[in-house]
N, C-alpha and C positions, 0 to 999 in steps of 0.2 A: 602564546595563547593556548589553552586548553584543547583537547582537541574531544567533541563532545559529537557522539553519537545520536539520531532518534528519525525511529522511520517506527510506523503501525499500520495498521489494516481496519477496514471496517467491519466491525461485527454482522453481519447479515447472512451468515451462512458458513458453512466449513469453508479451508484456506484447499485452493487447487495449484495442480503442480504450477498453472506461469503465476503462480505469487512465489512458489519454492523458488523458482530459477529467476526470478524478476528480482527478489528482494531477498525474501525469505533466507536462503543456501547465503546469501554474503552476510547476511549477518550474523551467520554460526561462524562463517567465518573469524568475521573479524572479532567476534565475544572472542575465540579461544586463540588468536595473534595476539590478542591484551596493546594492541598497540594504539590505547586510548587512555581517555582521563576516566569517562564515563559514559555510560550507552544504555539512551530510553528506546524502548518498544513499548507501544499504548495500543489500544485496543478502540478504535474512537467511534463510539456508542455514539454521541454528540453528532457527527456528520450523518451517521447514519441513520440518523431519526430525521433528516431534513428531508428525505424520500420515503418514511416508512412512521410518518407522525399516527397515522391511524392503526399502524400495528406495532406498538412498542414490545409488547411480546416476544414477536420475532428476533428484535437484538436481545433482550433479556435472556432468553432461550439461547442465542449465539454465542454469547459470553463465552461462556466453560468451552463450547467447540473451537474456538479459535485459541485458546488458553492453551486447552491439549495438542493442538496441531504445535502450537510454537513448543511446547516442551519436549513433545513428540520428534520433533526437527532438531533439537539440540539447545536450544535457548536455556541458558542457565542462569535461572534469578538469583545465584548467588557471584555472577560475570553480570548481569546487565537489571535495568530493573524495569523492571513489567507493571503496569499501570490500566485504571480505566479513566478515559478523558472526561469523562461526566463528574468524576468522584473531586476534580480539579478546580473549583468556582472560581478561580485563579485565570483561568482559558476564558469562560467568560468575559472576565472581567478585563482582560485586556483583546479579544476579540471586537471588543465595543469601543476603544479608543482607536484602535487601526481602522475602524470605519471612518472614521474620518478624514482618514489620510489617503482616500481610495473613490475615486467617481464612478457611477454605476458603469458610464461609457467603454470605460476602461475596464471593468469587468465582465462587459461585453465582448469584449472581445478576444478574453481566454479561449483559447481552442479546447484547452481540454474541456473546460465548461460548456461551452456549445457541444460537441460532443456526446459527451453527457443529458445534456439536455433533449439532443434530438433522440438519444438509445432510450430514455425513460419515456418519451413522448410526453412532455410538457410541453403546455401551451404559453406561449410570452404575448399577445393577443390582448387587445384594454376590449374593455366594456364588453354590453350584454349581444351586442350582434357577432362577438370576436366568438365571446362563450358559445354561442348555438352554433355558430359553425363547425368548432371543434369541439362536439357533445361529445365525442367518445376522449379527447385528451385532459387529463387534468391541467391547472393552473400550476403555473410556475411558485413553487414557497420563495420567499424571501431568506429562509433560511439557507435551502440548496441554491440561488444564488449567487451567497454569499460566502459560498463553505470555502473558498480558496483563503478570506480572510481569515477564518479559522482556523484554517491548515498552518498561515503561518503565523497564527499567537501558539498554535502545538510547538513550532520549530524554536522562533526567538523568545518564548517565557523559558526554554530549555537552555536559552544558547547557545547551540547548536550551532558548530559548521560543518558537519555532512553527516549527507543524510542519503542512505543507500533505497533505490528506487528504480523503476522503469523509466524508458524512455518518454510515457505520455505523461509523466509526472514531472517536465523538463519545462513547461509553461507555468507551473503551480510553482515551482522553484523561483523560476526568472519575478513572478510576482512577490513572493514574498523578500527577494532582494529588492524590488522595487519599495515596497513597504518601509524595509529596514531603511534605507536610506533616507524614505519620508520624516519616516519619524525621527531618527538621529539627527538629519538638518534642521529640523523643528524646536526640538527640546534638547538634545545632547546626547554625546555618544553613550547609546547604554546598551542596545540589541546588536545582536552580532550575525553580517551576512552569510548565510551558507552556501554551500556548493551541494550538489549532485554526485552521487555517487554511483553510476551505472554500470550493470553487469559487465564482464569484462569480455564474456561470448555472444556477440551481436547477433546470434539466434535466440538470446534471452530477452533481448530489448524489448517485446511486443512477442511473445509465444501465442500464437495464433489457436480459436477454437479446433477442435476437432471437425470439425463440418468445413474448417475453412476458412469462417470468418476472421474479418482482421484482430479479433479481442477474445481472450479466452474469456468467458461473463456465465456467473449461477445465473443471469437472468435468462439468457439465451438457451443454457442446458446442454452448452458443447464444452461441459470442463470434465476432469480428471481430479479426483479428490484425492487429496492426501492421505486421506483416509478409509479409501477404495480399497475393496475386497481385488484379489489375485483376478476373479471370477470375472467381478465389474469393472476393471482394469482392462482384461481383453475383450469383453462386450466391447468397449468402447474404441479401442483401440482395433478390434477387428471391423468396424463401420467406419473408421476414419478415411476422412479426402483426401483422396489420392492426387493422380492425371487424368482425368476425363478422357484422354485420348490412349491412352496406356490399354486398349483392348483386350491385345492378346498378346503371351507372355515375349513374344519375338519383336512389336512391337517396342522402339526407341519410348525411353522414359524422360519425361519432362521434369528436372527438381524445383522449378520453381513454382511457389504455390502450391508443392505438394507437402501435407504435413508433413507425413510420415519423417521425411529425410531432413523437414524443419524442427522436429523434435528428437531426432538423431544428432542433429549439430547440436541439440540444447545440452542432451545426457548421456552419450554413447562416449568409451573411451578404447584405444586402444587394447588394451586390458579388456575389454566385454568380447570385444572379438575372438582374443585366445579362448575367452571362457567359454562363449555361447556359438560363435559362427568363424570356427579356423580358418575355413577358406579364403578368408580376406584377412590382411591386415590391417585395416583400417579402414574409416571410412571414407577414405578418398576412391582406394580400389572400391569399394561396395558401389559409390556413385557411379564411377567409370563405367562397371559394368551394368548399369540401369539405367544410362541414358544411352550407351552404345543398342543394349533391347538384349534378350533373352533371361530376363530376372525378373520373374513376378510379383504382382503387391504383396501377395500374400507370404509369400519367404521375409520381406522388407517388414511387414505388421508384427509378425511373429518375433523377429529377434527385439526390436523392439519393444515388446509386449518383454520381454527377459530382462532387458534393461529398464525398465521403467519400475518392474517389479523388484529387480535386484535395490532397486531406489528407495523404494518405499516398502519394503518389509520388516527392516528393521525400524522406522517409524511406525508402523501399525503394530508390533510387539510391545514397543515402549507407550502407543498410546494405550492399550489394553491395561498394561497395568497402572497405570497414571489413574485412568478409570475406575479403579478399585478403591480410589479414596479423594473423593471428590472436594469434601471440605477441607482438606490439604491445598487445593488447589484454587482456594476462593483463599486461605491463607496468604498463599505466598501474593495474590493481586491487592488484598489488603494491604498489606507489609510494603509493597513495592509502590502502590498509589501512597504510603504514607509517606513514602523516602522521595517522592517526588514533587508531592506537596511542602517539603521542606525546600528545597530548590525554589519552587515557581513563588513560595511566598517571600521568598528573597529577592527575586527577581521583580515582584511588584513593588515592591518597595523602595528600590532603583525608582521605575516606571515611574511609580505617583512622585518620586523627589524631582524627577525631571524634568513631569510637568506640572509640576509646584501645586499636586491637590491633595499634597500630605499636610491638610492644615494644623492636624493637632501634633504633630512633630516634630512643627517650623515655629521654634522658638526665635528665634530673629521677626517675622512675621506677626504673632503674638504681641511682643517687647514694641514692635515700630507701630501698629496702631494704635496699641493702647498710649504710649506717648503722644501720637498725634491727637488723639478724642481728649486726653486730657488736656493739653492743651489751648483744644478749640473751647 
């Protein structure tokens, strides 16, 4: 079997570092191993309008910044192809057949869609006494809902078996193998189940906001952009949660729940040590010494602050010039939504033969009723 790649992002804002190390950084990897048939990255405007129906703008606008973060990162459209899920009527169109094979119940009870649901503050609440109650939360769309079934006509109109992701992206996965199966029991093997693909450093699985929280999220305002200035890199990283109890610099240091050392196990290596902080070699010694106590936050922010930059510098040089010629880069999403829409229109075409609503290219179907009407 093929071994086919496709993970995306929603457009709604620039890509911050826990997309780099969540997803992002494995899939430059694996573009340049080549050890695939084929590998989509989409951009999926379509989901992201199921929370932001009244500001389409705001994806429109996003586009190009998510475009530049990925080429910025390494993604090379002539290694993988780059796509917008809107531009696909294809996702659509078999979006609407997987509804059927899926009870609301059971989409109830996605975790990450709860989740979800409760961080946006949407109401699931029937009628008008539900509504006044909750005057400050919106209604639940039936699009956001639904968007797991979408997620996985993005993965199976691809073919796809893996698909490189976070750990909260490990329920959305398990549903769409649930899907595949419905549907192949149904109509016949044609969609192919995926797997999961997770960071391989389990301080990537979930990189925590800066404040702490368990979710790096633009909505919250505790991320780190890929395309952060040196300046607003260490803003950010000089206000990061630490130990609460971490006082004074003699005071024993507590690692867990504290970022700092949770984003040091994401991006720190060996090698940053010799570079930036000899004193230690590694970060095993640096812990030792900061929960034993005499190592302050602010030496711990700081090398950090060197490492995240040594990260991200050569990405903000490459996205500078990427910038310099912008309809180039509505080219290559052109180009690669074409080369994609040649795939998924394949793949419906499967779809509708399977469940036999290819009427005008079922010439056997044709030939047999008309024999029978003549007949009768």
């Amino acid at each position: 079997m093929a071994k086919v790649i496709l993970t995306g992002d929603r457009p709604t804002g620039k890509l911050h570092i826990g997309h780099y190390v969540g997803s992002l950084r494995r899939r430059v990897q694996l573009q340049n191993e080549g050890d695939y048939d084929r590998m989509f990255v989409f951009m999926a405007d379509v989901q992201a309008l199921t929370d932001n129906a009244d500001n389409p703008e705001k994806i429109r606008q996003n586009i190009i910044e998510v475009a530049l973060d990925y080429l910025a990162a390494g993604l090379d459209p002539e290694k993988c192809v780059l796509f917008i899920q809107s531009q696909i009527p294809e996702l659509a169109e078999l979006t609407t057949y997987l509804m059927n094979l899926v009870s609301v119940a059971r989409l109830q009870r996605n975790p990450t869609v709860k989740t979800e649901i409760k961080m946006r503050g949407f109401s699931q609440g029937e009628g008008e006494e539900e509504e006044a109650n909750n005057s400050q939360r919106k209604g639940l769309p039936v699009g956001f809902f639904c968007y797991p079934i979408s997620q996985a006509a993005d993965i199976t109109l691809f073919k796809a078996n893996c698909v490189p992701a976070g750990e909260d992206q490990r329920p959305m996965l398990e549903q769409t193998r649930e899907l595949v199966h419905s549907f192949n029991s149904t109509y016949g093997e044609v969609l192919v189940e995926p797997e999961i693909l997770l960071p391989d450093n389990q301080a990537c699985l979930r990189l925590p906001g800066t404040d702490g929280s368990a979710k790096m999220s633009k909505s919250l305002g505790n991320c780190i952009y890929l395309s952060d200035s040196a300046d607003e890199v260490w803003q950010k990283v000089r206000g990061m949660y630490t130990d609460p109890t971490h006082l004074r610099v003699d005071d024993p240091g507590h690692l867990e729940g504290n970022c700092v050392f949770t984003y040091l196990d994401a991006f720190c290596t060996d090698e940053d040590f010799a570079e930036f902080w000899p004193e230690y070699a590694n970060l095993d010694e640096l812990k030792a010494h900061y929960t034993k106590g005499g190592l302050g936050d602010m030496k711990c922010k700081k090398f950090l602050n060197q490492v995240l930059n040594k990260t991200l510098e050569p990405m903000r040089v490459r996205r500078h010039e990427l910038e310099q010629d912008i309809p180039a880069i509505y080219e290559i999403l052109k180009k690669g939504t074409e080369q994609a829409r040649e795939v998924a229109a394949q793949t419906m075409d499967e779809v509708r033969r399977a469940m036999r609503i290819d009427y005008f290219n079922d010439a056997e179907l044709i030939a047999e009723q008309a024999a029978r009407f003549k007949a009768e």
